[in-house]
N, C-alpha and C positions, 0 to 999 in steps of 0.2 A: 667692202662687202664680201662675204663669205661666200662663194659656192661649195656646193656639194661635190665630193668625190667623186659620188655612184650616180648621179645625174640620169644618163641614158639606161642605164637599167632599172633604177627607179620607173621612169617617165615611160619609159618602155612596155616595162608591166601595167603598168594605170593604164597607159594608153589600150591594149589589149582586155582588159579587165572587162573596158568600159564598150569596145567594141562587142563584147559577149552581150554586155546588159543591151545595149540598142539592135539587137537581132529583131527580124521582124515580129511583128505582135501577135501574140497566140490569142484565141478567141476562147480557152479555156483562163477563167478568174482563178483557177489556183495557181494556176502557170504564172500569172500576170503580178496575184500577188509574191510571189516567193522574187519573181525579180525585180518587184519593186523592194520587197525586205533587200534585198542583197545589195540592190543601188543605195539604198538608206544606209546599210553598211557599211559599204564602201565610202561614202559621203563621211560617215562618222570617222572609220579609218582616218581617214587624210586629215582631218578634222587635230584629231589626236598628234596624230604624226607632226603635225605643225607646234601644235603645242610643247609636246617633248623637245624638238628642235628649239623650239624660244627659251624653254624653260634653261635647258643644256649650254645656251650662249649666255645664260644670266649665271651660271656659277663660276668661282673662279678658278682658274688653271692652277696646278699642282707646280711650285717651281721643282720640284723632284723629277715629276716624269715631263713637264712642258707639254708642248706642243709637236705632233708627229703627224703623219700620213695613216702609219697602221692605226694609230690611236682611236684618230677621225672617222677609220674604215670601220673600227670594231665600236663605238658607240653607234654609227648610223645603223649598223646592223644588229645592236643591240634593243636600238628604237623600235624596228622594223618589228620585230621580235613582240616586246612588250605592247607594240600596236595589233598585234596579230593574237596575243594571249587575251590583251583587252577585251576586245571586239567580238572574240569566241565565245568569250565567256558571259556575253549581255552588255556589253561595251557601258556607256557612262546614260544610257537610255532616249539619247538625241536619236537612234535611229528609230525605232517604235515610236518616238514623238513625230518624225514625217513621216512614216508610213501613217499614223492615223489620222494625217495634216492632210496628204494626201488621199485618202480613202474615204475624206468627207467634199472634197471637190472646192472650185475654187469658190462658187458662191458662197460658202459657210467659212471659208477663210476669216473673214473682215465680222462675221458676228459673235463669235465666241472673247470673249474680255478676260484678259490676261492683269490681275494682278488687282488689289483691293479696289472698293469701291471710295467712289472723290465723298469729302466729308464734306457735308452739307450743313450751310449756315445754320446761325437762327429764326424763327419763323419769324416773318413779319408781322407786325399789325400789332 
């Protein structure tokens, strides 16, 4: 199993990130929304960030340049990067998808239907 190089710096920053977003709760709704935007992007981040990581372990190594340390260092940070371009730029829209998951509460969770309706036989009789 592979660990990461930059581990504690990564984890370090998230960890930090997140202690910003769970600061106490402001009683003004624009406050409340924009740090909910920001937790949904953050979510999406990491979201990505995992993916480039899968994606990255499914191509095959170069026998030219192999496998290195700096190598390892300058893709993670190249992820980091392309996660940070993504995400600025309107990321892949999973974050606007929970904020208005969110901003409908949980009752209205479970009533909205995701995806075609079931085909219905033929009539009886």
């Amino acid at each position: 199993m592979k660990t990461s190089i930059l581990p504690s710096f990564v984890d370090a920053n998230a960890q930090a990130r997140m202690q910003v977003l769970r600061g106490a709760k402001s009683r003004d709704p624009e406050v409340e929304k924009a740090r909910l935007h920001e937790a949904a992007k953050e979510f999406e981040g990491l979201l990505l960030e995992q993916m480039l990581k899968s994606m990255r372990k499914n191509v095959p190594e170069s026998p030219i340049f192999g496998r290195n340390n700096g190598k390892e260092i300058f893709s993670e940070m190249l992820d980091g990067e392309f996660v940070k371009r993504i995400t600025d730029r309107g990321g892949i829209g999973l974050a606007d998808i929970l904020v208005r998951s969110f901003e409908m509460g949980p009752r209205s969770a479970g009533v909205q239907k995701i995806g075609p309706e079931p085909v219905k036989g033929p009539p009886e009789g």
